[in-house]
Each structure stands twice: as structure tokens, then as C-alpha cells.
OpenMM code with the backbone's topology and positions (N, CA, C; nanometers):
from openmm import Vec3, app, unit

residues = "UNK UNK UNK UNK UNK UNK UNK UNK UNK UNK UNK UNK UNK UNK UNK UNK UNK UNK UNK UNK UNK UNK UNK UNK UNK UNK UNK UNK UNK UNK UNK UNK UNK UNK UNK UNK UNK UNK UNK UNK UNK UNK UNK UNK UNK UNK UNK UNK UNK UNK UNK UNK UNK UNK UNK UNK UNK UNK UNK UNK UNK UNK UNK UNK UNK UNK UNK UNK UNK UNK UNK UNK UNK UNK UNK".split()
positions = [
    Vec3(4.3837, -0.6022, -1.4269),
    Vec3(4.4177, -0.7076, -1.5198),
    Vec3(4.2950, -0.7967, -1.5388),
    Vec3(4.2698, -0.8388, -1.6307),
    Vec3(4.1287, -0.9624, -1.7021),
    Vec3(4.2163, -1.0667, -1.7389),
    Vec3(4.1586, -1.1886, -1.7041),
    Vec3(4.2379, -1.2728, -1.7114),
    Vec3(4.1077, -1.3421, -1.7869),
    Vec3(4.0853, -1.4693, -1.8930),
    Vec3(4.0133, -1.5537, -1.9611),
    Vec3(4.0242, -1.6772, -1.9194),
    Vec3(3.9048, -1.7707, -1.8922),
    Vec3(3.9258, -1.8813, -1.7994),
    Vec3(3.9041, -1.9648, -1.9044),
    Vec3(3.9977, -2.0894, -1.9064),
    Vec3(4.0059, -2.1919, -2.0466),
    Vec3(3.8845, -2.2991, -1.9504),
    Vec3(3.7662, -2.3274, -2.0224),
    Vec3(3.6937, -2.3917, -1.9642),
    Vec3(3.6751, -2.5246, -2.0757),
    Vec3(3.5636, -2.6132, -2.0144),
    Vec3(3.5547, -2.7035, -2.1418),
    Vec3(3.3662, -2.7524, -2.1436),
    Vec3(3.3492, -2.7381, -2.2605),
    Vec3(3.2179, -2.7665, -2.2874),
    Vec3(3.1646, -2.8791, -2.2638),
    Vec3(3.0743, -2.8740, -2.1892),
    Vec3(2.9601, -3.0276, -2.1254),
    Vec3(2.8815, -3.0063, -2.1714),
    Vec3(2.8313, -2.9227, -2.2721),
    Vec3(2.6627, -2.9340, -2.3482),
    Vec3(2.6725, -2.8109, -2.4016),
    Vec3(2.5913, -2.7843, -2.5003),
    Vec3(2.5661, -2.6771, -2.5967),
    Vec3(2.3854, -2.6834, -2.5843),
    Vec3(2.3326, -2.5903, -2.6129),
    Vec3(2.2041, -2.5413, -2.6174),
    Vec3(2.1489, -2.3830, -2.6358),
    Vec3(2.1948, -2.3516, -2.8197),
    Vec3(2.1607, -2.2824, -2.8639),
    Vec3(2.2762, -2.2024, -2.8362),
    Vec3(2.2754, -2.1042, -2.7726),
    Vec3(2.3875, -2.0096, -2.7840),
    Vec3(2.4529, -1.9689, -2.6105),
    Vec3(2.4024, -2.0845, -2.5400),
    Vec3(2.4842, -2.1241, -2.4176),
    Vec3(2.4867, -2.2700, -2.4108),
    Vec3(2.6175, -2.2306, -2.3634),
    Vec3(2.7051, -2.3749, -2.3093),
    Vec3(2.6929, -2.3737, -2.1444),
    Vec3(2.6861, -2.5204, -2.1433),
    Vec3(2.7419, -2.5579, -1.9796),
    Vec3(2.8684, -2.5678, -2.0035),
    Vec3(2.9451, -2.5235, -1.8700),
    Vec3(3.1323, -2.5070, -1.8975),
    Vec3(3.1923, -2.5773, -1.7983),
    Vec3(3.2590, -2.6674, -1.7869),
    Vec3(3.3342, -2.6843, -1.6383),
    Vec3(3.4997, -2.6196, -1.6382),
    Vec3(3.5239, -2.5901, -1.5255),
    Vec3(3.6553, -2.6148, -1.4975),
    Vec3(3.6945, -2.5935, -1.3455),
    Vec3(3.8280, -2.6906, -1.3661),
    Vec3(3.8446, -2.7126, -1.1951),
    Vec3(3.7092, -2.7570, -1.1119),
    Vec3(3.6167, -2.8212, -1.1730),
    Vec3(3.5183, -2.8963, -1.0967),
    Vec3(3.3889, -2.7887, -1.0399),
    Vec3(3.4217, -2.6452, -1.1284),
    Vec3(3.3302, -2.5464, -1.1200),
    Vec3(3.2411, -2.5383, -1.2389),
    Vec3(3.0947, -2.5698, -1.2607),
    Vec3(3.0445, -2.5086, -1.3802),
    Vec3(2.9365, -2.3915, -1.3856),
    Vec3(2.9264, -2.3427, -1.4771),
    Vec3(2.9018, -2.1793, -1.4901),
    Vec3(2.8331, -2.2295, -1.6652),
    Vec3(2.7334, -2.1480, -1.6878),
    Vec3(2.6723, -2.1275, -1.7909),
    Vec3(2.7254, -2.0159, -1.9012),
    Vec3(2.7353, -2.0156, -2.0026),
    Vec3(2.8349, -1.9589, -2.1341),
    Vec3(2.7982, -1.8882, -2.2058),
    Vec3(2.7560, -1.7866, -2.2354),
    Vec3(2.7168, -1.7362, -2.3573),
    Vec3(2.8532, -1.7533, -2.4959),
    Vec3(2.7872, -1.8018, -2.5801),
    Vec3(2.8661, -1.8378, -2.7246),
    Vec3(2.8143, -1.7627, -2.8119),
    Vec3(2.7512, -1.6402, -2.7686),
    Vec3(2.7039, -1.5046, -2.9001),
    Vec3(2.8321, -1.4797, -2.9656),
    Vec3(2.8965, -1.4550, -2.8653),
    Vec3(2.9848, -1.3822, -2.9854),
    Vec3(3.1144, -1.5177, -3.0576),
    Vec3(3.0965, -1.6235, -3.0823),
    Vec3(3.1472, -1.7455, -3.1242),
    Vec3(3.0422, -1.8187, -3.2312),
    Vec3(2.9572, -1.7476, -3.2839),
    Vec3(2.8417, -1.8180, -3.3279),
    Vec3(2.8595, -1.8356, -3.4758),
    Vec3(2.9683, -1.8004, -3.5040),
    Vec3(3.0498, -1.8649, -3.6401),
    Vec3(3.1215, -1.9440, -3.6511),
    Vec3(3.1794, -1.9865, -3.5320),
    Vec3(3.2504, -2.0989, -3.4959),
    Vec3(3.1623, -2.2480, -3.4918),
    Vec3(3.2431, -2.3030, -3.5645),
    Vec3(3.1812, -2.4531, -3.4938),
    Vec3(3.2201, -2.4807, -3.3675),
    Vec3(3.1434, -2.5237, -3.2515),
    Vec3(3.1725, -2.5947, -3.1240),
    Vec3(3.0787, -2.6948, -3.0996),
    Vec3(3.1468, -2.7535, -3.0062),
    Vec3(3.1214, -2.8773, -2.9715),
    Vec3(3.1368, -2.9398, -2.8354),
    Vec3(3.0699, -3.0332, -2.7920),
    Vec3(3.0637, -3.1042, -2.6711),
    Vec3(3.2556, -3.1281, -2.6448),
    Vec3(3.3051, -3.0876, -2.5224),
    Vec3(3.4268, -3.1800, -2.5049),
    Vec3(3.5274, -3.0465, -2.5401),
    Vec3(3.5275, -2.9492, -2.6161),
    Vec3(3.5861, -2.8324, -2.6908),
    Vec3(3.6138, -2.7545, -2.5815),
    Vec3(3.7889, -2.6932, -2.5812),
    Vec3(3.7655, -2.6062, -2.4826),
    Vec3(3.7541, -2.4595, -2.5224),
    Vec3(3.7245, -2.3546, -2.4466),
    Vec3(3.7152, -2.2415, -2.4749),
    Vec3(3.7494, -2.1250, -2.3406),
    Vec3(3.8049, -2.0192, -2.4108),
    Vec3(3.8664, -1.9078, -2.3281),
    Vec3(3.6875, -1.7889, -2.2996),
    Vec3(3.6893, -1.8182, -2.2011),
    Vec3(3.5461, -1.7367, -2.1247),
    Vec3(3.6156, -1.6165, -2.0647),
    Vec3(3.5618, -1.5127, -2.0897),
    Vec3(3.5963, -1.3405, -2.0137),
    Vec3(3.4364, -1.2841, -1.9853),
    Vec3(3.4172, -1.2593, -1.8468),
    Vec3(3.2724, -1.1909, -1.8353),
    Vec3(3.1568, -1.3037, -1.8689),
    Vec3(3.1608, -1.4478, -1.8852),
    Vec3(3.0706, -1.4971, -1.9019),
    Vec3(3.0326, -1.5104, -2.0372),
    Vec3(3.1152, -1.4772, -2.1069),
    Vec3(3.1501, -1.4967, -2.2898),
    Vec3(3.2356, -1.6052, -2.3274),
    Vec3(3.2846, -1.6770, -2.4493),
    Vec3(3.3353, -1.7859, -2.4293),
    Vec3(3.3988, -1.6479, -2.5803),
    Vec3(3.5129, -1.6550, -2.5662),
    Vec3(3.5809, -1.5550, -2.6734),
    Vec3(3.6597, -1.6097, -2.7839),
    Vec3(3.7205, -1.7244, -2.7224),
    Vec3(3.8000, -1.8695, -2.8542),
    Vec3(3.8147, -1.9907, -2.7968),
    Vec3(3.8459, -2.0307, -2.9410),
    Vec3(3.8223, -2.1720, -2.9235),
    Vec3(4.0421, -2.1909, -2.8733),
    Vec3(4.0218, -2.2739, -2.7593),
    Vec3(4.1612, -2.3717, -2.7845),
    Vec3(4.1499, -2.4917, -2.7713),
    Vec3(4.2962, -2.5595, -2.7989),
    Vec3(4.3532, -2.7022, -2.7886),
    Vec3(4.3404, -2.7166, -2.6142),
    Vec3(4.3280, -2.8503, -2.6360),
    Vec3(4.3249, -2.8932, -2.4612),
    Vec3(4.4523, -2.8584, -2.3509),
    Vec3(4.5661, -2.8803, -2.4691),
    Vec3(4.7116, -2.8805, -2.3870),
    Vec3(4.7069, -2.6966, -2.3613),
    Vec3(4.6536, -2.6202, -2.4683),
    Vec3(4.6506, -2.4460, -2.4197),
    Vec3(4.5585, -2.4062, -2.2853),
    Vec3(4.4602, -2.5166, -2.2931),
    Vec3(4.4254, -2.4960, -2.1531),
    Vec3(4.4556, -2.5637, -2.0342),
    Vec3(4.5373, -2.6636, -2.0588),
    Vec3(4.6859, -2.6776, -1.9672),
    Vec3(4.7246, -2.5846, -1.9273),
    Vec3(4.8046, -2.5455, -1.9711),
    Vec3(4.9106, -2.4697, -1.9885),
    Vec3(4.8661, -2.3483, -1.9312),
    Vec3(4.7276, -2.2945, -1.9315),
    Vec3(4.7028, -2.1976, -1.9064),
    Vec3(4.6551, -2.2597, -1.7263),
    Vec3(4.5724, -2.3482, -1.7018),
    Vec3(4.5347, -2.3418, -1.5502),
    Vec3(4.7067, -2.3885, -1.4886),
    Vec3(4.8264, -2.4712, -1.5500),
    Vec3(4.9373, -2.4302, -1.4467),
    Vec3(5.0172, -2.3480, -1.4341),
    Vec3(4.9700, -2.2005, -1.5258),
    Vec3(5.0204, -2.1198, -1.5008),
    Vec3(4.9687, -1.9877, -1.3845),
    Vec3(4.8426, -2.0368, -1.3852),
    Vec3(4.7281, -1.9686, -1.2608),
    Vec3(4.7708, -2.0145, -1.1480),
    Vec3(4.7388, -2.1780, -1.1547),
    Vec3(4.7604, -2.1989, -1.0275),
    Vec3(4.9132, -2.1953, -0.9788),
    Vec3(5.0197, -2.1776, -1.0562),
    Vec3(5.1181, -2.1103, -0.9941),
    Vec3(5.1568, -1.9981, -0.9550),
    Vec3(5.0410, -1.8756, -0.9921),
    Vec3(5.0514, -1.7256, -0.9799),
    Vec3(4.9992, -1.7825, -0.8391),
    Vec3(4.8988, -1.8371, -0.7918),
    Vec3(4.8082, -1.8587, -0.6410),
    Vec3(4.8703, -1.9347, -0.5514),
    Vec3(4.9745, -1.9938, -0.5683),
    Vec3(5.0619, -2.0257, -0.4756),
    Vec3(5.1631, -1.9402, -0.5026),
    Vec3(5.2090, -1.8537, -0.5597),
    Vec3(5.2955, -1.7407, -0.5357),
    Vec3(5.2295, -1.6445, -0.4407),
    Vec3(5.1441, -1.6039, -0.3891),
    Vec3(5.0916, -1.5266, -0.3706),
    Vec3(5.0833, -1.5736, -0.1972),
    Vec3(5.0574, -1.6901, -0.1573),
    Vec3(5.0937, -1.7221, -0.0472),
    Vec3(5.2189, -1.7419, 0.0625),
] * unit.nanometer
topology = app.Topology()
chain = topology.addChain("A")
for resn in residues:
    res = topology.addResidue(resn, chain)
    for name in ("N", "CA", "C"):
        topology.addAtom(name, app.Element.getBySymbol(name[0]), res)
């Protein structure tokens, strides 16, 4: 299973982003988003170190309490 991590943009510079989430940041490639407008603050669904779409803040809600309830299932 691949799962896409909803991250959120702290800087843009050219065709990588700095990304945080959960207090982790990781560097972005936005090649394949490079028709998209983005922006500082914007969140985005990352697979492999790709940032693949753009979402709303509450979709990436929604998406880390549904993780972190798979990871306490699991315990």
C-alpha cells in the first residue's frame, strides 16, 4: 500500500519546496505540479518525495487523524 503525506509548504524555491508535517521537514520536488500555482502556507499530498496535489487544510486534517488512528490501532 502507498500512502501520500498531506504536508504544508514553508518556502518554495524553484521547483522544491521546504514541507513540514508533524514537526518533520523534508525537501519537495514540485516537477510534476509546475502548472499549478503554489504557495507559501499551501498544503500538498507528497508520494516518493513528489508533492502530487494541491489540498484544503481541513483534507489534510482529516487525512493525519485518520493515520494517526490506523497507528494506534496497530498497538
Amino acid at each position: 500500500m502507498c500512502l501520500g503525506i498531506p504536508m504544508k509548504i514553508k518556502s518554495i524555491d524553484g521547483f522544491t519546496a521546504r514541507c513540514e508535517a508533524k514537526g518533520v521537514e523534508r525537501d519537495v520536488s514540485l516537477f510534476m505540479m509546475q502548472e499549478d500555482k503554489l504557495e507559501v502556507d499551501d498544503f500538498i499530498v507528497v508520494h516518493v518525495g513528489y508533492a502530487i496535489q494541491k489540498i484544503t487544510a481541513q483534507e489534510a486534517q482529516t487525512a493525519w487523524e485518520l493515520y494517526d488512528q490506523m497507528l494506534e490501532d496497530e498497538v
